[in-house]
C-alpha positions, 0 to 999 in steps of 0.5 A: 500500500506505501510502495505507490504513494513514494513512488507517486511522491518521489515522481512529483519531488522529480518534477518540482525539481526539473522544472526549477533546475532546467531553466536555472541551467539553461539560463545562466548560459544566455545573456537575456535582452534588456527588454526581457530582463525589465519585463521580468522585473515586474512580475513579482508586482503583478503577482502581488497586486493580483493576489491582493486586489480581490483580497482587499477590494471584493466583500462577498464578490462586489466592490467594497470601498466602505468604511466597514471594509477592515482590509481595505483599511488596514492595508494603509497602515501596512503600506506605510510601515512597509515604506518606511521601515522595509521589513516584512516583520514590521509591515505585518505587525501593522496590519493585524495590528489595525485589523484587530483594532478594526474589528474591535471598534 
């Protein structure tokens, strides 16, 4: 009963692994374009925004620009702190600390 659960588990470990190292070993050979290296750059933010946006905007699948939106509040704070101080540690200490006292109100 074990034998194809680490045989399912050891191929899935292959593939995860293959699919971060072949790309890491065939690019450190090339020289990327300009273009292509800045394009790159913005991913993480649009990563980030895409993850976000719904989380901080959408309240039962409509948008939600209220004063009861606690996330949407709470997201002031953090954005600051994470301007200012640069630590993740920092930014979220303000935001569940101004969503604890959000919701306390």
């Amino acid at each position: 009963m074990q034998e194809p659960f680490i045989l399912i588990l050891a191929g899935m470990a292959l593939v995860t692994y293959l699919t971060r190292v072949l790309p890491l070993l065939t690019l450190t050979e090339m020289r990327l374009p300009p273009l292509l290296l800045r394009w790159l750059s913005f991913i993480p933010v649009a990563v980030l925004g895409a993850l976000l946006g719904p989380e901080l905007l959408l309240e039962g699948g409509k948008l939600n620009f209220s004063i009861g939106n606690h996330h949407l509040l709470a997201a002031l704070p953090s954005f600051i702190a994470a301007v200012k101080t640069r630590s993740l540690l920092w930014t979220v200490v303000a935001g569940m600390g101004a969503v604890v006292l959000l919701r306390s109100l």
